[in-house]
Phi, psi and omega in degrees: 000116171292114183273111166276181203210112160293140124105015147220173200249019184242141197258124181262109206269354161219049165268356158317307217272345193291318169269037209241149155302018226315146174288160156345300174283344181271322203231079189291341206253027154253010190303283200324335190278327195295133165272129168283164177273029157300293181340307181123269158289153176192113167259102190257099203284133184275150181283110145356293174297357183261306155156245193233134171281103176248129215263172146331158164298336207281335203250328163133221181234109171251140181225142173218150202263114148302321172276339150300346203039017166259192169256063189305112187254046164345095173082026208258183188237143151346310202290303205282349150291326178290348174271345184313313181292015154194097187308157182302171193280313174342302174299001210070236142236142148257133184258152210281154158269136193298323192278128163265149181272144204313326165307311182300311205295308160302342160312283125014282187291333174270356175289322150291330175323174161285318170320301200292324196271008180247353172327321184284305193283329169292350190279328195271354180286313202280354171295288204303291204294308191257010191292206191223116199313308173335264174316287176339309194296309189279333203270344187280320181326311218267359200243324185291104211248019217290153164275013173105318200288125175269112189235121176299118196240011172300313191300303180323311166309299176322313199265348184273308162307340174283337157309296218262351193251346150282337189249353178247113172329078214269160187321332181255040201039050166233199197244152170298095176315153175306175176267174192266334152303335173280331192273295169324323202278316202281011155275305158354123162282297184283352147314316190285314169315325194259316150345276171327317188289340175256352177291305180303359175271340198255329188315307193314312201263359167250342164293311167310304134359276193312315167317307192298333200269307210279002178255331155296316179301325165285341148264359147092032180266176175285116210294003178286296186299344188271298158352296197267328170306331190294313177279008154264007164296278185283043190265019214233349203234161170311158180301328188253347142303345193267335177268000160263329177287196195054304150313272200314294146009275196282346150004289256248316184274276217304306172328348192261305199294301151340285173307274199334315164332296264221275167267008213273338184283330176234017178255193176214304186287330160325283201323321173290291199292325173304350193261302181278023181250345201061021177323305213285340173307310180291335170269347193278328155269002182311035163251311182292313184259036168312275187341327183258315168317298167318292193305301180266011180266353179291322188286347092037291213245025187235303174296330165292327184298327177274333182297298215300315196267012124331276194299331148312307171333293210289325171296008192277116147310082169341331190266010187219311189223169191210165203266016151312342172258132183257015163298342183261349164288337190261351178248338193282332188288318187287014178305295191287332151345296180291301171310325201282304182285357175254322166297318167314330200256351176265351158270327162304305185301319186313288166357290186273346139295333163294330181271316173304326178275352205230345187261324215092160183280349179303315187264004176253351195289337169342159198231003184297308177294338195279315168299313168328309164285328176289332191295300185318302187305346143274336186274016188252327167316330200272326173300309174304302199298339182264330149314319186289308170316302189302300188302333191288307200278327160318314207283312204269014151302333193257001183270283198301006177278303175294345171315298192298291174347289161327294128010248206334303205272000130314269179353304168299303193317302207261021175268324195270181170263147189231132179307283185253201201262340173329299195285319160034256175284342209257352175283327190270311201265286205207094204289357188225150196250043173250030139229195172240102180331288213254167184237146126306106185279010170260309169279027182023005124349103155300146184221167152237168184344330199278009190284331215280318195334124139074048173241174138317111170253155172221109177285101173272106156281070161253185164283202164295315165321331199290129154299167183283346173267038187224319142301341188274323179287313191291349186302266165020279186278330195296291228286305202302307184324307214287300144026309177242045191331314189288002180278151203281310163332327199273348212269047222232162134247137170265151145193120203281103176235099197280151191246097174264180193265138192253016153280338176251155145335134188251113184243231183240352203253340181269322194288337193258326177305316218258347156298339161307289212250024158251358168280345176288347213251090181280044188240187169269149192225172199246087154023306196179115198334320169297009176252024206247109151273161204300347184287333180300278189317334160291318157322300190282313181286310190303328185250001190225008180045039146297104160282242174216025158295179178280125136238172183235061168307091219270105162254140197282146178339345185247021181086356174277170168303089154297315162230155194261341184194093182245027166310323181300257176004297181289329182276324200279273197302301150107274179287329196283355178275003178300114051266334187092023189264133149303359160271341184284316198289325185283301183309325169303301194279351155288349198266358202254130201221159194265103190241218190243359150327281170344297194259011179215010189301124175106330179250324176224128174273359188288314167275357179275001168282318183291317202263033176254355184262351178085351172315153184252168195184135223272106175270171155216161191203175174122153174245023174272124166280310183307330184282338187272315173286322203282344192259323169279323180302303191314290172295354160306296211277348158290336212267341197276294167326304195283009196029073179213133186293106199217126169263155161266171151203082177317113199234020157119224178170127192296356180221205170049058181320275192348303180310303176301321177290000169291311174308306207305335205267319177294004145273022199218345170255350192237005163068044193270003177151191151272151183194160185243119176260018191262109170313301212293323172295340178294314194315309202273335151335307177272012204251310162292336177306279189331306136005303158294320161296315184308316188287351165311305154310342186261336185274358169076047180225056187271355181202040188285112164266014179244022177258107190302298183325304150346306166295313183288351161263313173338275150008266187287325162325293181315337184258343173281333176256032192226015205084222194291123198243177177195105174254150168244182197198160193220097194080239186247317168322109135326113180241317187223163191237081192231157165305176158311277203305345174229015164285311227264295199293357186231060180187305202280325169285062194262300184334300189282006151235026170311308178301356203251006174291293153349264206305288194281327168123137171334301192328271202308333139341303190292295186326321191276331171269353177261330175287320168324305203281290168294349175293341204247048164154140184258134136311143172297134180247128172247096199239147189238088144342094177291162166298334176265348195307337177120206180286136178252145179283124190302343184218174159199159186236164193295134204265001188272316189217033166040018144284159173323097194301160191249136200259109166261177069359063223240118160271115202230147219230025209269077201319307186278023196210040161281355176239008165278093192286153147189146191269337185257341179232159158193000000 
């Protein structure tokens, strides 16, 4: 058969044979070229100087554009391309030639050229600049088949990232160890078992992949086209298998190209196989190719950055977002997009591995193609940073969906009845068993939860924040509990779940509070705040009114809420308030009556010495110093006229730390009396006041008038924050609960009821002129409420003249009480 030569005018007698297939044993050093015909196309690029090869009609035409170096194959079908590599019978046969002929040799040598083999990648500037996405976009779509088939394709990643983050090179040239997730799964046995079971499903179709990228790269074809040849190889699998089989594909050469690298000095068949790769030339120049090095492992690792949020996509649980949101609809449009330019940047790295093994460092130093790469390697940041964005606002959409979720089945959880207290608590502290939740505070020992089982628990929630006279006191009553293991009161758990803000950074200054203050705590305490989840914590304030004050919250051996806040409880009563039940709290305050034990039980034994002697005794407070001297002089020298046995005992002011240590020192230099010069007996002192109410407020009785006790703490709250206050008390008996401005002036009137002392008795006496003296004006009364205090009352009525308070807003500075806990001020 006579072959015409489009576009010369000389008959070349062996160019038959040029296009011919040569076998293995005749011709080895085409081996690379040959494709099985699975693959699909085979594009055999012709020497320039030959013109155009025109075939029968029946096979079409091949022609090649000297300036693309490709092959436009115009109308052929799969079938009738998979036939190229052996003519029809019709044509005769050609038998191969032993010789290659000068045309073969130029074949050959342009086949190999520098020219030829950076073709792809030069070929992507005028793609990155003028293609039009748009036609891209339909043309990758038009490739997209799926069968249906779900293939987990996370084990796969793991291990193609475990590749390639080992073979890449980080900015200070060494190489990236795997993650401590890659490295656990492929330790894993049964990770690895089911690994196997998909390689083997998948090895076939990543062996293709790899043939189609590494025979086009070596052949210098159009990296559009080798693209696109790739996704109808995987045009059967969902979008984010085809760019991970596609990763793994080139994984599978570099990673090879690596090892040699790697061991070839001390492997002997390495050694071998690097040589003929030209390995050792090429690590023996890595300095003339840094520049192409760089440029690719930064696209390397810009092409794992997008795969990885592919595959996050595609792992978005259905059951928290649908693509009705539109951050995943808006991300889901960019995909195949995304998926296009990532495959695309994974045939330029094939590309430039190929030039390194088959040219030499001779023919790479060029800094041109290194640019080629930094261009893909923006355009692929530029894809991540608009994925990352999209993923970032899907996760916290599905977070808060699970939040809520979370929420809910609290809610539900603690509505129902339970054999014991387990599922509960492991909902509050911590839901799952692959650690041990809790510390023991005594053998600082980790434990679990089941420490817990069919007990009384009582959950101290605070911040960080809780003070140290709040731990000392809760010590206090704890250790006393403890004392008497067999008492029924003793029969308790403490466990401490401390609540951060999970918006601020957990930093080394938090890490150190808070270790401080599980070290303290000889109770059980929670491993580590984070392990509080956020629903928990949404839980606890909205249904358990947790601010940022302490509570203490009591669940009974079956898990239920006995009390929502029995800190009140624990500060009044302390262990004897055991069960810690709202039911527990009312009989106590029915059997409880208002004397002066109530405001001081527990804290100084010195008046509880005064009030077994029967003495009368002046408690007092405030921080105006001129009045505390004019009111102990006063009352010394009435108590002296009236012949009657009478102590002082200087007890503060639930705030104005400073102020008060002013008192404190002018009554210990000027000898005015007794004071507790201990801060901490004042702090619990007012601590309890404060206490007494709440729990009043928690029993709904904040505005009981017919509960004497109520007014009168109410009362004396209202006079410590408007100033100097004074009860006097005869024993154990409260006789009178007065203000400053009308204690003083009726200590100061003594003349005008001296004579009723005789007749009435002191007591009733005083009492009977300080009322007088208040009838002709009410203090103002004030209560300031913190934001944090817990539940607050929607009203309140006035204990002077029981009309309704008027509801502000007051915003407070208090500079000098920053280590000054208080539950009613701040």
């Amino acid at each position: 058969m006579d072959t015409q030569l489009g576009g010369s005018s000389s008959q070349q007698p062996n160019v038959a044979s040029s296009l011919q297939q040569p076998t293995r044993s005749n011709n080895p050093l085409q081996v690379p070229l040959q494709q099985p015909s699975q693959l699909g196309n085979v594009q055999q690029p012709l020497p320039s100087q030959l013109g155009s090869v025109q075939q029968p009609s029946q096979l079409g035409s091949l022609q090649q554009s000297s300036q693309l170096g490709s092959l436009q194959q115009p109308g052929l079908t799969t079938n009738v391309l998979q036939g190229s590599l052996q003519q029809p019978s019709q044509l005769g046969s050609f038998q191969p030639t032993h010789q290659l002929g000068a045309s073969q040799q130029r074949s050959l040598t342009n086949r190999f050229s520098p020219s030829s083999m950076q073709q792809l990648i030069k070929g992507d500037r005028s793609m990155i600049t003028l293609s039009d996405d748009n036609v891209m976009v339909k043309q990758v779509l038009g490739t997209h088949a799926p069968d249906g088939r779900e293939v987990d394709i996370r084990p796969l990643l793991y291990i193609v990232e475990d590749i390639l983050n080992r073979t890449t090179l980080n900015p200070e040239g060494l190489m990236i160890e795997g993650t401590q997730a890659q490295v656990e799964y492929l330790e894993d046995k049964t990770n690895l078992a089911n690994l196997l079971d998909l390689l083997d499903a998948l090895s076939y179709i990543i062996d293709r992949i790899s043939c189609e990228i590494q025979c086009k790269a070596f052949g210098g074809l159009d990296a559009h086209q080798t693209t696109l040849s790739i996704f109808h190889l995987v045009s059967s699998f969902a979008w984010d298998a085809k760019l991970v089989l596609a990763l793994a594909a080139f994984a599978l050469n570099y990673g090879e190209f690596w090892l040699l690298a790697q061991i070839y000095s001390t492997n002997q068949l390495a050694r071998a196989m690097a040589f003929l790769r030209q390995v050792p030339g090429i690590i023996e120049h890595a300095g003339l190719l840094k520049p192409r090095f760089d440029a690719l492992n930064d696209l390397i690792r810009a092409i794992l950055e997008v795969t990885r949020s592919v595959v996050e996509f595609k792992e978005l649980p259905s059951t928290y977002i649908t693509q009705e949101v539109p951050a995943l609809s808006s991300a889901l449009a960019q995909i195949p997009t995304a998926i296009y330019w990532t495959i695309r940047s994974i045939v330029a790295c094939a590309a430039q591995i190929s030039s390194f093994t088959s040219l030499g460092y001779e023919f790479v130093v060029s800094t041109t193609e290194a640019w080629e790469l930094s261009t893909l390697t923006h355009k692929l940041r530029t894809i991540r940073d608009h994925l990352k964005k999209q993923l970032e606002i899907c996760n916290q959409y599905i977070e808060e969906k699970r939040d809520v979720e979370a929420f809910q089945m609290l809610v539900s959880l603690f509505e129902m009845i339970h054999i014991d207290n387990m599922k509960p608590l492991r909902a509050i502290i911590y839901p799952r068993d692959d650690l041990q939740p809790l510390v023991d505070g005594h053998s600082k020992k980790r434990v679990n939860i089941d420490v817990l089982r069919r007990k009384n628990v009582l959950l101290l929630i605070s911040s960080l924040d809780i003070s140290q006279e709040e731990l000392s006191i809760l010590e206090q009553i704890y250790n006393e509990s403890r004392i008497h293991t067999t008492r029924l009161e003793s029969q308790y758990e403490l466990v401490w779940i401390p609540l951060v803000d999970r918006s601020l950074q957990w930093t080394d200054p938090m890490q150190k509070r808070f270790e401080s203050l599980q070290s303290s705590m000889p109770w059980y305490t929670v491993y580590h705040p984070n392990l509080i989840g956020k629903a928990v914590v949404r839980f606890i304030k909205e249904k358990w009114h947790f601010r940022n004050k302490p509570i203490l919250v009591v669940l009974d051996p079956q898990g239920r809420v006995v009390s929502p806040n029995a800190i009140h409880m624990m500060w009044i009563w302390g262990s004897n308030a055991f069960p810690f039940t709202s039911a527990r709290e009312e009989v106590l305050w029915r059997d409880e009556t208002w004397r002066l034990e109530l405001l001081i039980d527990g804290i100084d034994p010195t008046i509880l010495n005064w009030i077994q002697d029967g003495k009368y005794i002046f408690l007092y407070g405030g921080d105006d110093t001129e009045w505390v001297r004019k009111f102990t002089n006063t009352a010394r020298t009435v108590a002296l006229a009236a012949d009657v046995p009478l102590e002082l005992a200087y007890v503060g002011k639930g705030s104005k730390r400073e102020q008060v240590r002013r008192v404190l020192a002018t009554i210990a230099v000027e000898k005015l009396g007794y004071s507790w010069q201990d801060l901490a007996m004042m702090w619990f002192f007012w601590t309890r006041l404060e206490s007494m109410l709440f729990s009043k407020i928690q029993q709904g009785k904040a505005d009981d008038h017919v509960d004497p006790m109520m007014q009168e703490i109410k009362k004396l709250l209202s006079y410590d924050r408007d100033g100097s206050w004074a009860v006097l008390c005869k024993g154990s008996s409260v006789v009178v609960n007065g203000h400053g401005n009308s204690i003083l002036p009726t200590l100061v009137e003594f003349d005008k009821w001296k004579e009723n002392v005789r007749l009435q008795g002191f007591d009733v006496a005083f009492k009977n002129h300080h009322e007088l003296l208040r009838g002709e004006t009410y203090p103002c009364c004030r209560f300031e409420f913190s934001h944090f205090a817990g539940r607050i009352p929607e009203g309140m009525k006035c204990p002077e003249c029981h009309r309704n308070m008027e509801k502000y807003t007051t915003y407070l500075c208090c500079h000098d009480e920053a280590n000054t806990p208080n539950i009613l001020y701040n």
